[in-house]
MIVEXVEX-360752 format. One record per residue: residue in three letters; x, y, z of N, C-alpha, C, O in turn. Coordinates in steps of 0.001 Angstrom, whole numbers, padded with zeros to 6 digits, always signed. Each point is the difference from the previous one (the first is absolute). Layout:
// residues N
ALAXYZXYZXYZXYZ/...
//
This chain:
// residues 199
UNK+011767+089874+179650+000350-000834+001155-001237-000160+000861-000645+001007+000294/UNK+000264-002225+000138-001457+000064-000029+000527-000610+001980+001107-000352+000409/UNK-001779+000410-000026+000039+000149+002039+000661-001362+000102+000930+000038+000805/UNK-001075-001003-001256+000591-000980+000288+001774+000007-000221+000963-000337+000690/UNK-001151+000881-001963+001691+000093-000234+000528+000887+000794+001124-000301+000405/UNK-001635+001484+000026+000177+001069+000471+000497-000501+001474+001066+000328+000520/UNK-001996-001138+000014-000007-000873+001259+001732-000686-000104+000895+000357+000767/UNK-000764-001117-001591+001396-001139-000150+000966+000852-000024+000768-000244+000930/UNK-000366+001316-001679+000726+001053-000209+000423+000194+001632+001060-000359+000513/UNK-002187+001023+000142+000181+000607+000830+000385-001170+001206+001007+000167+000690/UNK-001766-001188-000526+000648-000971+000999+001895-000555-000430+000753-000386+000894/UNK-000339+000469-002293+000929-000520-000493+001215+001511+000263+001220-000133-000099/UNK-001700+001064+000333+001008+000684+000325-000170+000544+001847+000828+000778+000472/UNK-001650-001164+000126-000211-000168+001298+001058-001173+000565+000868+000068+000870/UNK-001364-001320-001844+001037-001317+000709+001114+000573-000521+000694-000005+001017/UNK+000137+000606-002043+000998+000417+000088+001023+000399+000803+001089-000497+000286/UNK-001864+001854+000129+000116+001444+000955+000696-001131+001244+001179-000015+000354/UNK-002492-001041+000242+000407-001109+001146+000632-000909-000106+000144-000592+001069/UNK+000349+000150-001908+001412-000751-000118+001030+000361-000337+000933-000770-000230/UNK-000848+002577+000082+001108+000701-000492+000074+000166+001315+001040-000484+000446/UNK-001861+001069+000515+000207+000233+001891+000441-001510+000516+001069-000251+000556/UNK-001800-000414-000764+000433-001465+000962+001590+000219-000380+000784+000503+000804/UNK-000384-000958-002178+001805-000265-000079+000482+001399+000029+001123+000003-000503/UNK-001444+001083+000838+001251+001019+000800-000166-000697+001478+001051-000474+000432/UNK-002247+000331+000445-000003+000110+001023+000837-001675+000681+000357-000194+001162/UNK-000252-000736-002287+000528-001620+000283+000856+000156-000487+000344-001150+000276/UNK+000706+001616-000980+001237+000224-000794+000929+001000+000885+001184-000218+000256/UNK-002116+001642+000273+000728+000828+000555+000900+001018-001912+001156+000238-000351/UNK-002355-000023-000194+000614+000509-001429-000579+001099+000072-001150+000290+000329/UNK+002292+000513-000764-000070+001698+000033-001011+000466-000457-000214-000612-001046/UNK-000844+001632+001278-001056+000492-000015+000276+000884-001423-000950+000247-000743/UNK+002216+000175+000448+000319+000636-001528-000314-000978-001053-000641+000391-000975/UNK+001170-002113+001094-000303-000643-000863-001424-001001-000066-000234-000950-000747/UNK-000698+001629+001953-001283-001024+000037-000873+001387-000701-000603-000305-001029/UNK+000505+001385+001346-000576+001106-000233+000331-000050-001560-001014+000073-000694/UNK+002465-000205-000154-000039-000016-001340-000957-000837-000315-000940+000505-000614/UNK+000861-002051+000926-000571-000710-000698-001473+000393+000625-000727-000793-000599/UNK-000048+001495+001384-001198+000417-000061-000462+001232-001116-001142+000315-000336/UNK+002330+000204-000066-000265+001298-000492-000408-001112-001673-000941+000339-000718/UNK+001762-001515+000391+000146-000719-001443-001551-000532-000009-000737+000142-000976/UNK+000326-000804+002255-001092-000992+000021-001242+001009-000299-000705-000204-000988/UNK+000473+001203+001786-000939+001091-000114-000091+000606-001176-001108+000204-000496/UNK+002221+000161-000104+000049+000696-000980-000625-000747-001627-000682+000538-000873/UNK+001136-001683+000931-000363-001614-000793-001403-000056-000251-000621-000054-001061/UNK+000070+000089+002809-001624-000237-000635-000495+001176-000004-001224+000103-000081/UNK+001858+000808+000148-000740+001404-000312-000194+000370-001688-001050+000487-000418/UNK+002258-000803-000503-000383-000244-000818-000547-001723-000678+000302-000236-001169/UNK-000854-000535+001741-000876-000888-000457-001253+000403+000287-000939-000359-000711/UNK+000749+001234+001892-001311+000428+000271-000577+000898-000900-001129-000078-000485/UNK+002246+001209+000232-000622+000825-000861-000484-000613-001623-001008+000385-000592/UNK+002203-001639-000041-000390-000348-000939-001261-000827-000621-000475+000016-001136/UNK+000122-000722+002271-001165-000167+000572-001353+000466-000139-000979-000487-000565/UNK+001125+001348+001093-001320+001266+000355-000790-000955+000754+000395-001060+000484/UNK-002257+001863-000417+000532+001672-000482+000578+001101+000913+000032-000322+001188/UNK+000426+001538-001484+001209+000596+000478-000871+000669+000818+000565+000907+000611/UNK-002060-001051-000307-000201+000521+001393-000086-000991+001152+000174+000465+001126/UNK-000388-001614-001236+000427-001065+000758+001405-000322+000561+000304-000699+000967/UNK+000571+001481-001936+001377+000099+000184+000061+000640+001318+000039-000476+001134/UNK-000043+001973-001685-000061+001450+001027-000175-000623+001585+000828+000122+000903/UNK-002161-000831-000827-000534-000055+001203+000665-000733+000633+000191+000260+001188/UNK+000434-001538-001844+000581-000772+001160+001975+000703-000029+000766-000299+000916/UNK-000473+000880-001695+000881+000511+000397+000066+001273+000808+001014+000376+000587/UNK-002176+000265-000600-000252+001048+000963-000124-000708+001548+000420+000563+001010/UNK-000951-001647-001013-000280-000770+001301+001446-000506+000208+000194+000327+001171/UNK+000838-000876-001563+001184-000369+000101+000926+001168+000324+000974-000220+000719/UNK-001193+001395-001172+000421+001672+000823-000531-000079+001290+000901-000200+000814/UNK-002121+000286-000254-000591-000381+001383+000568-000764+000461+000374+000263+001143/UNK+000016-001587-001706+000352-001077+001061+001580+000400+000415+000429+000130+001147/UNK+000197+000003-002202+001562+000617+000248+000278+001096+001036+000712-000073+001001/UNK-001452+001133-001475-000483+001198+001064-000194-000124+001402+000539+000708+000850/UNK-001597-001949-000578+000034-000243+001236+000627-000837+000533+000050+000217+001211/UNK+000631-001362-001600+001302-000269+000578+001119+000594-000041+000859-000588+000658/UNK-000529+001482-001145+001662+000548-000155+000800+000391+001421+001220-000153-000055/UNK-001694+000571+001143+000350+000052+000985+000232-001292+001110+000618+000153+001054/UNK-001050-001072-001361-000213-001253+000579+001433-001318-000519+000923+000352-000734/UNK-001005-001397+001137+000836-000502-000272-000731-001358-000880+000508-001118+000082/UNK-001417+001308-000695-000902-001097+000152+000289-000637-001412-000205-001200-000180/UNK+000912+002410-001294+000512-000227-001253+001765+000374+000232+000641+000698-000785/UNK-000288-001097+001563+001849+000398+000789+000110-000206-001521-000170+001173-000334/UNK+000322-001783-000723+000281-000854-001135-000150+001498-001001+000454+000079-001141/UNK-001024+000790+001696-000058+001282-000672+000178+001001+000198+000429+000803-000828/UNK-000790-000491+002333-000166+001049+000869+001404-000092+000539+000482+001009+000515/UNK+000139-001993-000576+001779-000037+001293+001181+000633-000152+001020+000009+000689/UNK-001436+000726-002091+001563+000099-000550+000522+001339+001075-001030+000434+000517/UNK+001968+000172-000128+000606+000435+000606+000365+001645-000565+000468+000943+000639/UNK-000882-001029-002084+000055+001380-000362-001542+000624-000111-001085-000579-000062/UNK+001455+002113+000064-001991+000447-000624-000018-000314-000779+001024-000227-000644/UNK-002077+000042+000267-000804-000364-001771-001343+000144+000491-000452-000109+001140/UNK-000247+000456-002560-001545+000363+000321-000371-001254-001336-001171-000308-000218/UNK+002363-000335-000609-000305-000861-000743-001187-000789-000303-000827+000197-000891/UNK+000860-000934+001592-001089-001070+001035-001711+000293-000495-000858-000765-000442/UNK+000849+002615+000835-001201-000087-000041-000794+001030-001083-001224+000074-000118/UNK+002448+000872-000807+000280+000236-000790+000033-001088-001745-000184+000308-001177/UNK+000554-001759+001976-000039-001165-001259-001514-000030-000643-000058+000047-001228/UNK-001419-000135+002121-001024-000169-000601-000216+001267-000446-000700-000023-001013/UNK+001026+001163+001367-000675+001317-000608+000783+000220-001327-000583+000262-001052/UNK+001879-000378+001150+000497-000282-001663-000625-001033-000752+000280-000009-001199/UNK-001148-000961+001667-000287-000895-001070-001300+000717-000241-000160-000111-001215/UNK-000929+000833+001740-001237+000590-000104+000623+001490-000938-000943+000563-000556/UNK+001796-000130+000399+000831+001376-000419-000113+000064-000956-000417+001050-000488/UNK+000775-002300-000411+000613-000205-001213-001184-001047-000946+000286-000608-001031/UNK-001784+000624+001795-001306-000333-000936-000543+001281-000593-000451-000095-001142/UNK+000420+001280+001733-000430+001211-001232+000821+000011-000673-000542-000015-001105/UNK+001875+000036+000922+000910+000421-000696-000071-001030-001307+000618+000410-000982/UNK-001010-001160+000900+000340-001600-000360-001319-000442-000863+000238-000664-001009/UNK-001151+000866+001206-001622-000535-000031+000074-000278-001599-000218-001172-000308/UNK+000474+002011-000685+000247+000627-001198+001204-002102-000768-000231-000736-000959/UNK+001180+000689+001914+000452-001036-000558+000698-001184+001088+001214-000157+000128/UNK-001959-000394+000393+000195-001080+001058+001905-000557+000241+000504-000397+001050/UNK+000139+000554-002329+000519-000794-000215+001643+001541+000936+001157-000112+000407/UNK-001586+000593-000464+000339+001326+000162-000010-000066+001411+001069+000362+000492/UNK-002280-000846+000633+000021-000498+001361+001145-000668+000229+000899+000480+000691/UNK-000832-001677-001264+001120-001198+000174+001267+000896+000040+000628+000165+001045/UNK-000325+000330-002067+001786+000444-000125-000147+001151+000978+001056+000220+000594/UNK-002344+000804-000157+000447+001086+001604+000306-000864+001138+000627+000506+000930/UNK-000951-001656-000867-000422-000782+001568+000992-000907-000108+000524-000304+001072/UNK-000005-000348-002281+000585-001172-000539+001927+001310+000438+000806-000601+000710/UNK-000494+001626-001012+001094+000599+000383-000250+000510+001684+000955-000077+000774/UNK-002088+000512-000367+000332-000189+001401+000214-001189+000803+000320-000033+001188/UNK-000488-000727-001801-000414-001659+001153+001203-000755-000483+000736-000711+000684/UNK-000654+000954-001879+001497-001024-000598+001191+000868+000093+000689+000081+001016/UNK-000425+000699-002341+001085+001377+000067+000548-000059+001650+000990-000668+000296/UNK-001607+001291+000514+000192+000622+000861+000300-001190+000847+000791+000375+000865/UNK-001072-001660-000722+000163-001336+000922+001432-000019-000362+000917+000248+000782/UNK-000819-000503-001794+001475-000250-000848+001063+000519+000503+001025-000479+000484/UNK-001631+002149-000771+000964+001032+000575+000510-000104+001683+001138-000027+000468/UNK-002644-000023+000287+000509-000724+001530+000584-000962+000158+000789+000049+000944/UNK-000846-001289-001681+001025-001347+000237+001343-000050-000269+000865-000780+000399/UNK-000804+001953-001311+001432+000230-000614+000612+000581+001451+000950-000600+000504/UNK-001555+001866+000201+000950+000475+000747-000084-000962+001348+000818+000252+000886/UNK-001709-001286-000683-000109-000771+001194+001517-000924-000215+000770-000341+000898/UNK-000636+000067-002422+000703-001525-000010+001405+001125+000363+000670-000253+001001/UNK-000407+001127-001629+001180+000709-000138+000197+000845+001247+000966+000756+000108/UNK-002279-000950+001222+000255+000825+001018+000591+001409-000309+001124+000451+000217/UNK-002289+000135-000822+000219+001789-000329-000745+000704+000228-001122-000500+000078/UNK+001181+001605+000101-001490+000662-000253-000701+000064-001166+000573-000021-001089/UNK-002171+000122+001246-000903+000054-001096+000234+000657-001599-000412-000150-001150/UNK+001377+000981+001947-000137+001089-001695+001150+000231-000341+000528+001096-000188/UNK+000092-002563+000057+001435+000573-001037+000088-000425-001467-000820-000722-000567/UNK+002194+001394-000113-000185-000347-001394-000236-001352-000675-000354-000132-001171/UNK+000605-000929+002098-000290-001541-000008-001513-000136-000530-000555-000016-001098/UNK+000168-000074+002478-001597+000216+000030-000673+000859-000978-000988-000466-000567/UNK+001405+001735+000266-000802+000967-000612+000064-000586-001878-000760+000268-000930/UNK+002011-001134+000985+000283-000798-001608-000982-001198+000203-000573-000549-000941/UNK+000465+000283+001910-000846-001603+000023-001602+000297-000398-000657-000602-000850/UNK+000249+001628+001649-001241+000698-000552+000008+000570-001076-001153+000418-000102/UNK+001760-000089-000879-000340+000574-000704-000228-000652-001255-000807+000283-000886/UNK+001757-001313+000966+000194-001375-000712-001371-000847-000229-000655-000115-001037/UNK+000448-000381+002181-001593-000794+000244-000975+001296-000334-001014-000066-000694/UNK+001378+000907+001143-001501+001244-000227-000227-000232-002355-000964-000124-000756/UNK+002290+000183+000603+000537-000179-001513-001071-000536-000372-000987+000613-000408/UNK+001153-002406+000577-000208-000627-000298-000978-000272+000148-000582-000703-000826/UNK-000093+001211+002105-001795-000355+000420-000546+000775-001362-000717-000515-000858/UNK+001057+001424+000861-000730+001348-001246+000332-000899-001552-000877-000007-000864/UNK+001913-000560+000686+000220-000293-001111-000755-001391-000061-000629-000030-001058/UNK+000481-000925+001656-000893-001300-000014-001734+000561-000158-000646-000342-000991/UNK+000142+001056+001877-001210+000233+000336-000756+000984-002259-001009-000092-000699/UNK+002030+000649+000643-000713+001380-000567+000889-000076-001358+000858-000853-000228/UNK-001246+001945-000645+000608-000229-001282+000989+001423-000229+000722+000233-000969/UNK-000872+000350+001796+000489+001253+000165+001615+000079-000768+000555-001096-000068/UNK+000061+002040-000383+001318-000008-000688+001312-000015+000950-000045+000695+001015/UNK+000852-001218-001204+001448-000431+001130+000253+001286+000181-000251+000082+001203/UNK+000606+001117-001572+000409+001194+000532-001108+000374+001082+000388+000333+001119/UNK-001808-000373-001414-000547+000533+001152-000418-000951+000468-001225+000092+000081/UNK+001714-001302+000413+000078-001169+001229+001268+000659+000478+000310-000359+001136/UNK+000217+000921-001499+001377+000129+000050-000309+001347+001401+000222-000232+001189/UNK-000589+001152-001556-001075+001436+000392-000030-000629+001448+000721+000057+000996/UNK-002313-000902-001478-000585-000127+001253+000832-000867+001148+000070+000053+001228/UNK+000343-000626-001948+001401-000886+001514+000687+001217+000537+000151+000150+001213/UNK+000298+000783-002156+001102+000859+000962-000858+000938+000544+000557+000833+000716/UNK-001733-000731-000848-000960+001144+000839-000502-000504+000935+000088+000618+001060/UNK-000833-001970-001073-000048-000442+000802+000448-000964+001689-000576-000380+001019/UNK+002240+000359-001755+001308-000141+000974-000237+001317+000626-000406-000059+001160/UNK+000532+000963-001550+000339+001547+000449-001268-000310+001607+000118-000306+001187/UNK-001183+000614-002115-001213-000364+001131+000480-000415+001138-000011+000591+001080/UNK+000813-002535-001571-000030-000553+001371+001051+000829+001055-000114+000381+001165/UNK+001191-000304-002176+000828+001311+000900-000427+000972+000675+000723+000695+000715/UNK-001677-000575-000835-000547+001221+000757-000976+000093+000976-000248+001018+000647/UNK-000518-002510-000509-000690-000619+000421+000658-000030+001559+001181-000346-000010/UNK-001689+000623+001240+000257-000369+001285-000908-000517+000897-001014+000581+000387/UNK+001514-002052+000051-000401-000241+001456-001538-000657-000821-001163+000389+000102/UNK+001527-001074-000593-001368-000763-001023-000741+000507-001016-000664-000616-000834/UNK+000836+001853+000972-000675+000603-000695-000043-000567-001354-001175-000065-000360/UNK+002019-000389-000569+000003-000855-001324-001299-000485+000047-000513+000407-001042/UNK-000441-001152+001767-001014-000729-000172-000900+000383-000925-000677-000681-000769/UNK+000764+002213+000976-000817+001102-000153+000652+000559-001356-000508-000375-001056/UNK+001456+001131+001028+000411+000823-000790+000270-000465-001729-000182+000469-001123/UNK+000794-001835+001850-000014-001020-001353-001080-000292-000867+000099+000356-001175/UNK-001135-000958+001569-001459-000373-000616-000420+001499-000574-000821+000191-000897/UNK+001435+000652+001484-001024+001463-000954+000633+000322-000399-000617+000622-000866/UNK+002267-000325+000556+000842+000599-000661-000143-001284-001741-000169+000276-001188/UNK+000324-001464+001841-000249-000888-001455-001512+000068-000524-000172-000024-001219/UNK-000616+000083+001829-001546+000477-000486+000067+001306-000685-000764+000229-000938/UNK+001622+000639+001340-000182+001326-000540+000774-000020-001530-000458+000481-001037/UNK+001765-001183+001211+000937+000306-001225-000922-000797-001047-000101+000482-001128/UNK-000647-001796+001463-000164-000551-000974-001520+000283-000400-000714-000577-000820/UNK+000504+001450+001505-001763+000669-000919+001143+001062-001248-000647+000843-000622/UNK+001754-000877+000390+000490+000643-001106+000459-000574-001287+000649+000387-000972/UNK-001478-001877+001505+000368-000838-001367-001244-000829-000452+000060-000704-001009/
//
């Protein structure tokens, strides 16, 4: 990924970030469902960036996108992320899971996509399910919806055998279960980096 692309990337998920804030703040739309779709948009070019390269050009501007998050989180200035009404350390936890899961990963790229590709998708899924159904995060609904897409991310991406796609969905459900207050951002990208340096 050579500075220029690196450049578009990064302005293309900047104009994002600001037209995901403009329509919460002109709509009056819940900070749970502008913050999902920041967690999809971020997460998107995080893996185009990484596929990209090179993966130290990656690091840096997602290390700089930890800074920028970092220092707004107290402010109202990303409400579109920062507003939601419960704790979560999500937010700023999202870029350090995507930097988490490049040692783990380096060995087979494709292996990046399905750790980052089940936190950013899996786990969106799993939140929209309990938004539409007005539930909490972690019921058996949700915890089937993830595990399903987690399935299927592993089974599209990799050649791996249906019993242990089978494995890693229900270990990695477990994870999100266990996961609090954002923490998934994190726990996800290294728990799927870890299972799948076993294949």
């Amino acid at each position: 990924m050579n500075l220029w692309l690196s450049a578009a990337l990064t302005t293309a998920t900047c104009g994002s970030l600001v037209i995901i804030e403009v329509m919460k703040r002109r709509f009056n739309i819940s900070a749970e469902y502008t913050r999902r779709a920041a967690h999809i948009v971020i997460g998107t070019m995080g893996i185009l960036g990484y596929l990209l390269g090179p993966v130290w050009l990656y690091a840096v501007v997602v290390g700089a996108l930890f800074i920028v998050l970092l220092a707004l989180r107290k402010g109202s200035i990303l409400s579109s992320i920062t507003g939601v009404k419960r704790k979560s350390f999500g937010d700023i936890l999202l870029p350090v899971g995507l930097l988490a899961a490049i040692p783990l990963t380096l060995h087979n790229p494709i292996y990046y996509i399905v750790s980052i590709s089940v936190m950013v998708y899996a786990d969106s899924l799993c939140g929209i399910m309990s938004d539409v159904r007005e539930k909490p995060a972690h019921t058996l609904t949700g915890s089937l919806v993830f595990m399903l897409a987690t399935f299927i991310i592993v089974a599209v991406f990799t050649e791996i055998g249906w019993l242990h796609i089978l494995w890693i969905s229900l270990t990695l459900t477990v994870v999100e279960l266990c996961s609090k207050r954002g923490s998934d951002n994190l726990t996800l990208p290294i728990a799927a980096g870890l299972i799948l340096l076993l294949f």
